[in-house]
C-alpha angles and dihedrals in degrees: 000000000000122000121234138187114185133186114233124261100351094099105092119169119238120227119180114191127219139183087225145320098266114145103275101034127085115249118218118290110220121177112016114136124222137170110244090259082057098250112103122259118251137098125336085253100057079075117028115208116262111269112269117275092024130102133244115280107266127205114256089212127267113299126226116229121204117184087224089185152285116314090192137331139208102054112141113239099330113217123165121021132185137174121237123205098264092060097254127112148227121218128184113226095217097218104039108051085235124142108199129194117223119199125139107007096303125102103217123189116238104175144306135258109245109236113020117148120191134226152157084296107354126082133103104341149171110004111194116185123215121280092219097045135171088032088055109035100207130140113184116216127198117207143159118234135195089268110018146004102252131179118230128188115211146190110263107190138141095356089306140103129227152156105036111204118184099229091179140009138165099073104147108261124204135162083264139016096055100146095197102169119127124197129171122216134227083256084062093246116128114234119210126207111211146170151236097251083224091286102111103198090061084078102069093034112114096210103050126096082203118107093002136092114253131225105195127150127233096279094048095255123138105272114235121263094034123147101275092351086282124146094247120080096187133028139191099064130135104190121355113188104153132058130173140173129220096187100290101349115090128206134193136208114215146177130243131208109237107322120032139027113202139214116203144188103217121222134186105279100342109145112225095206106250126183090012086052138058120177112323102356102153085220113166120254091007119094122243118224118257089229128009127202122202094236096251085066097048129358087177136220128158128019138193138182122231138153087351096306132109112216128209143207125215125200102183088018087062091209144079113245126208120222118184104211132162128189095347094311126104108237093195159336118333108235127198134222137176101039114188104332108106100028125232115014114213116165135010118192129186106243125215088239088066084248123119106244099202124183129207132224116199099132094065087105091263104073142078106259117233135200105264089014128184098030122147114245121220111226119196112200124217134170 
């Protein structure tokens, strides 16, 4: 069970009222909770004060999502996914061990990750490029083991994938509570959602990889400037799936257990309460989310940032959430689209054509398969 302790009367519900659920309209919004000044309730660190000198964050006003097609179908529980130069795109088929290239409509096999070994949650996971490709040909790979979850960096050239090199083991692997999402961040270091392995403790141990975001560089050392020199930037978590920039603030996407999802702004060192906590808590010395999700509503996998908005994708939720959010702080009311009408939401990716590209998982073994499932959807945003 998780501990809270709430203030009194400042938890109010959220309901958002729609017409209907059609492509370009909001769904209701049911369970998110908020404080009555619409930020949620929790410690002062889980929202810094805004830099001297500067002004509040402001909200740049609600988006509009289309669903504007399919971009491909018939790939088999996509997982990672990550934009090369060229605009196409490489996605990680979770079971298989498979990396696909997607470009003009076609999926195209380009190689598969030695060792994956699928389960309920692990497979073939996050796949991250490098920042500085095609200089540096690397392509980073996420993938549960026999034994562990491990990062690899491999050769992408000419369509095809090579030299595969473990960067990292030793990240605690389960049926279930992987992580598995890379992101790299605007200082070049690749940043690593994981999970508790479902062994709780893991999470508060500071020397686990297991339930923190890492900060590692290319090579799986440590990156500089991380709490004890230690590889983790961030602990407390119990699955993190989901991990986006806005510029230098980094938020994470995380399960819950049986209450509450939660959205963070991640912070150097700061501890997110797990498994004390569970969703907005106000426990001292443990930093609250900036949004939290009963897990109907949510069960939360990849994130991305866009127009000042994180969006969010929901696997038992069915549905991609937009959260307007500015400087680690949330600037308004989360809205949801898409209820219900494409099945299980996994990732959500920023494409260079300004566009979401979102892909669906409904052939993970929980989900109601579809004619052309699972196929990545491509999302224009308006205002």
């Amino acid at each position: 069970m998780a501990v809270r302790r709430r203030t009194a009367g400042l938890l109010v519900a959220v309901g958002l009222l729609a017409a209907g659920c059609s492509d370009g309209e909001a769904a209701p919004a049911p369970s998110v909770s908020v404080t009555s000044s619409g930020t949620p309730a929790g410690t002062p660190s889980a929202r810094p004060s805004s830099p001297a000198g500067s002004s509040a964050p402001q909200p740049q006003g609600p988006v509009k999502l289309q669903v504007a097609g399919t971009v491909a179908t018939g790939i088999q529980v996509p997982w990672g996914l990550a934009f090369l130069p060229d605009r196409s795109a490489l996605v990680a088929e979770r079971d298989s061990g498979k990396v696909k290239r997607v470009a003009g409509g076609q999926a195209t096999e380009v190689g598969t990750v030695d060792g994956v070994d699928a389960s309920s949650e692990g497979g073939l996971l996050g796949m991250a490029v490098d920042p500085q490709y095609p200089q540096r040909p690397y392509v980073y790979v996420y993938f549960s083991t026999s034994q562990d979850n491990r990062i690899a960096r491999m050769t992408y050239r000419n369509n095809r994938l090579s030299g595969q090199q473990t960067i990292l083991d030793g990240i605690p692997m389960a049926a279930v509570h992987n992580g598995g999402r890379l992101r790299f961040g605007a200082d070049g270091f690749l940043y690593v959602g994981t999970g508790d392995g479902r062994d709780e403790p893991t999470s508060q141990d500071d020397n686990s990889l297991g339930g923190k975001v890492l900060r590692i560089t290319t090579d799986g050392r440590p990156a500089p400037g991380n709490p004890g020199g230690r590889a983790w930037f961030s602990k407390g978590h119990r699955n993190v799936q989901g991990l986006a920039f806005d510029g230098n603030q980094l938020y994470a996407a995380e399960f819950g257990q049986n209450t509450w999802d939660e959205l963070n702004a991640i912070t150097s060192g700061a501890n997110y309460g797990w498994p004390a906590a569970e969703g907005i808590s106000n426990l001292d010395g443990m930093v609250d989310p900036i949004a939290q999700w009963n897990t109907d509503d949510a069960s939360p996998s990849g994130i991305a940032f866009a127009q000042g908005h994180v969006f969010m994708a929901g696997l038992r939720g069915e549905r991609l959430w937009a959260i307007p959010v500015a400087g680690g702080r949330r600037t308004g009311d989360p809205v949801p689209f898409f209820t219900n009408q494409y099945g299980r939401l996994r990732t959500v990716e920023a494409a260079p054509d300004g566009s979401l590209w979102v892909t669906t998982s409904n052939t993970d073994g929980r989900g109601e398969v579809r004619d052309g499932d699972d196929r990545i959807l491509r999302v224009t945003i308006s205002r």
